[in-house]
C-alpha positions as CSV (number, residue, x, y, z in Angstrom):
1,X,40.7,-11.0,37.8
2,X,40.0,-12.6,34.2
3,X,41.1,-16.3,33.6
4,X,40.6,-16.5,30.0
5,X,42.5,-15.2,27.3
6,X,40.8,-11.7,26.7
7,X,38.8,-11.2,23.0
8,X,41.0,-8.9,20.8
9,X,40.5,-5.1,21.4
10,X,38.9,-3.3,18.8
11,X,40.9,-1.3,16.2
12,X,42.8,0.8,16.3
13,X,42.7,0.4,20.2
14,X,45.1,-2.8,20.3
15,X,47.6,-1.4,17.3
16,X,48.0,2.1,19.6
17,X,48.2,-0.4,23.1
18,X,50.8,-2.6,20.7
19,X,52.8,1.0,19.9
20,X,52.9,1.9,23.7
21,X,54.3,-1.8,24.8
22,X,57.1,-1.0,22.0
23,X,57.9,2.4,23.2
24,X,58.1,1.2,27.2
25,X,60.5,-1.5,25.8
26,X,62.3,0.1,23.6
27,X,63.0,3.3,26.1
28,X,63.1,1.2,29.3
29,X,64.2,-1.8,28.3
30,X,61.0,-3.3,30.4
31,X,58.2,-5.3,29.0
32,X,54.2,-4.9,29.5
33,X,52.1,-7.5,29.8
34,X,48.5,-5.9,30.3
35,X,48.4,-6.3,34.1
36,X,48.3,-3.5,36.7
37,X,51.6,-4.3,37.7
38,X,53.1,-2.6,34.9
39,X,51.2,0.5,35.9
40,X,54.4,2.1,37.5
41,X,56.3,1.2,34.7
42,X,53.7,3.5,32.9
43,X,54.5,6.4,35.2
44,X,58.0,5.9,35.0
45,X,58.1,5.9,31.4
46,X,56.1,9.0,31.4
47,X,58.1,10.5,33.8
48,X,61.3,10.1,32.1
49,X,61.0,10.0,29.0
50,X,57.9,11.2,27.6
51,X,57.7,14.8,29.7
52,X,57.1,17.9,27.8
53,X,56.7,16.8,24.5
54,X,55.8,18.8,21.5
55,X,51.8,18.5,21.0
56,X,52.1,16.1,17.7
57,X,54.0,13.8,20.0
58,X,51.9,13.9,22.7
59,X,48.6,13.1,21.0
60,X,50.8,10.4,19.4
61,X,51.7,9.5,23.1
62,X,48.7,9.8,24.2
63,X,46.8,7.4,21.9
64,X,48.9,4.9,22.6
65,X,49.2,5.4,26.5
66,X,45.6,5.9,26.4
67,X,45.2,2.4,24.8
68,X,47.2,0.4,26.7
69,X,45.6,1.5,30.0
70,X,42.3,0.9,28.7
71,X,43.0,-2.4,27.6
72,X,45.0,-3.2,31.0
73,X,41.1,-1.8,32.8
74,X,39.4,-4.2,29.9
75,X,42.0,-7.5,30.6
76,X,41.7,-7.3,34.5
77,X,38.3,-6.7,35.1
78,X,35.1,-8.4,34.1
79,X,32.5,-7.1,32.5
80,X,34.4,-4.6,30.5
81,X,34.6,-3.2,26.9
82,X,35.7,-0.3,24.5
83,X,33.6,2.2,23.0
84,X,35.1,3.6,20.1
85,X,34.1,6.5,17.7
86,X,36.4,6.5,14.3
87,X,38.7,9.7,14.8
88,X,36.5,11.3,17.7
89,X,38.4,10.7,20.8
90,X,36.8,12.6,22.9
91,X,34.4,9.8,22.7
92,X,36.2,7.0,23.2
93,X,35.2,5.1,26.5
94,X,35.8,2.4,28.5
95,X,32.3,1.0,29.6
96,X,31.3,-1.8,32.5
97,X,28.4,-4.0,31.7
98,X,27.2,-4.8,35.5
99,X,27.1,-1.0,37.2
100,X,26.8,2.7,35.0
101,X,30.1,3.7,34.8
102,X,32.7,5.5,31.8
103,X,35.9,6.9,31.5
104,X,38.1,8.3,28.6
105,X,41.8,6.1,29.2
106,X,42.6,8.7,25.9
107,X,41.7,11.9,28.2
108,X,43.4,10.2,31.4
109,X,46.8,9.8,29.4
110,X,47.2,13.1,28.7
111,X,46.6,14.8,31.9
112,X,49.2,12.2,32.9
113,X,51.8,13.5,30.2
114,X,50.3,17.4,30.7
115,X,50.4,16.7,34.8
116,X,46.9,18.8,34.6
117,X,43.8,18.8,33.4
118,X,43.0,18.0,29.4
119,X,40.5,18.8,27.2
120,X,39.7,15.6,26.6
121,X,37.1,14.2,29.5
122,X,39.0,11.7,31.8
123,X,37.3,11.4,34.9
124,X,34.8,8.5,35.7
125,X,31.0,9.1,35.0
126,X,28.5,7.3,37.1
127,X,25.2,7.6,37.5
128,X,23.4,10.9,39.1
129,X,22.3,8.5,42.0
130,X,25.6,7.2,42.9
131,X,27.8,10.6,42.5
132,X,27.5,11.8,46.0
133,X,28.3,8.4,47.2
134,X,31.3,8.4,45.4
135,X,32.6,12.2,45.4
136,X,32.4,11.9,49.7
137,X,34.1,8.3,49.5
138,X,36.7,9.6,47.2
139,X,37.2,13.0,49.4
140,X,37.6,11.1,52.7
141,X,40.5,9.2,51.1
142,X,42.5,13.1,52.1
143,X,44.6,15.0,49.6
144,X,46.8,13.4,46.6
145,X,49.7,15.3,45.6
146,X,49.7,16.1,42.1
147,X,52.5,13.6,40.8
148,X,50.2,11.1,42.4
149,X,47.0,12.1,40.8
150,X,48.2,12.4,37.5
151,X,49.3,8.8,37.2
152,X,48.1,5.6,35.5
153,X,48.4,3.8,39.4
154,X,46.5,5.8,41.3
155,X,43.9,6.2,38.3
156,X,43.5,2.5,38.3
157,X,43.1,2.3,42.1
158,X,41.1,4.9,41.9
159,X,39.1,2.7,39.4
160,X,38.6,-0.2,42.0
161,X,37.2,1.8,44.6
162,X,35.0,3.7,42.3
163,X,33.8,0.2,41.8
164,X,33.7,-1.5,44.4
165,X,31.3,1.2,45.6
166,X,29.0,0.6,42.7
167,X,28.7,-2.7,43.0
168,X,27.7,-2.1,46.5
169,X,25.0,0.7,45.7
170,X,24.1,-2.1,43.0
171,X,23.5,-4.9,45.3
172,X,21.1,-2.4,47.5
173,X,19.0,-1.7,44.1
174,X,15.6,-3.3,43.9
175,X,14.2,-5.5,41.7
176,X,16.0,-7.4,39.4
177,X,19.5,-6.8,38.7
178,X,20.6,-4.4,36.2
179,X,22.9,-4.5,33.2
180,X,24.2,-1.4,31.5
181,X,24.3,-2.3,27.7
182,X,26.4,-0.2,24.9
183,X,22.6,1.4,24.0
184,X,22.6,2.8,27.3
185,X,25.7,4.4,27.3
186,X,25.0,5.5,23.9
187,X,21.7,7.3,25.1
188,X,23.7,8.5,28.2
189,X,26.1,10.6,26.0
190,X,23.3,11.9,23.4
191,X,24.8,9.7,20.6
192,X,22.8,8.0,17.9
193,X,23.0,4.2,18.0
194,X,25.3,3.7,15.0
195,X,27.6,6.0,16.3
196,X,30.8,4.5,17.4
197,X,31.4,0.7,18.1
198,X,31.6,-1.0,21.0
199,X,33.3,-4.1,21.7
């Protein structure tokens, strides 16, 4: 966990995370605070009070949902920051420094509000090296009912074994350890290096 008072998220990411804290309050009468403990207050909120919204309100919803998971990921673990491409959000990322891997928090908010898949991308990228690792690790962890998967908790613990696992394939790599710069993930997705900004 993070000790230090976390740089500010890049725009518009903490305005939407801001918007989401609001609604959660506002609805539920609960406040966030950018830990994984609010997580089921996430899933509660979406459960009763954002279900089956009209599609303006849900990529409203989404945004903002999207955000504040993202920055909960970016507070509570190290090494982690934002990619974000201007009105694009099917490239917006979350991105770790120390192992290769991204995710969409945009996409992963609204298969939790559609309780299915998106068309946004939300499930973690890794490296092709590590990706049988992780798929068998993942699949001996047995089925997950679908209220389950489609939530910000089991997402997020997803997340931790996902990296735990990485760090571990890391630690095996030889030679000197490696960092996974914003170029990287930039060259990873095809994208030209002024596209988006990553902070």
């Amino acid at each position: 966990m993070l000790s230090s008072v976390p740089a500010p998220a890049p725009a518009p990411i903490g305005d939407w995370a801001e918007a989401c804290v609001r609604y959660v309050q506002d609805a539920l009468g609960l406040p966030l605070d950018y830990t994984p403990e609010t997580l089921p207050i996430l899933d509660h909120y979406v459960r009763t009070k954002a279900s089956e919204p009209s599609e303006p309100i849900r990529d409203l919803l989404a945004t903002a949902l999207g955000a504040y998971f993202g920055e909960v990921v970016r507070r509570s673990l190290e090494g982690v920051r934002w990619h974000v491409a201007g009105d694009t959000h099917s490239a917006y990322r979350i991105e770790f420094d120390a192992i290769f891997l991204h995710f969409n928090p945009l996409g992963i908010a609204l298969e939790v509000l559609a309780q299915s898949e998106a068309e946004l991308p939300a499930s973690f990228q890794v490296l092709d090296e590590a990706r049988t690792i992780v798929e068998e690790a993942l699949a001996q962890g047995g089925e997950i009912s679908p209220d389950d998967y489609y939530s910000f908790t089991i997402r997020y613990e997803t997340l931790e074994l996902v990296i735990s696992l990485l760090t571990g394939l890391e630690a095996k790599h030889q030679g000197a350890p490696r960092s996974f710069g914003a170029e990287v993930y930039r060259a990873a997705s095809g994208e030209s290096v002024g596209n988006g900004v990553s902070s």
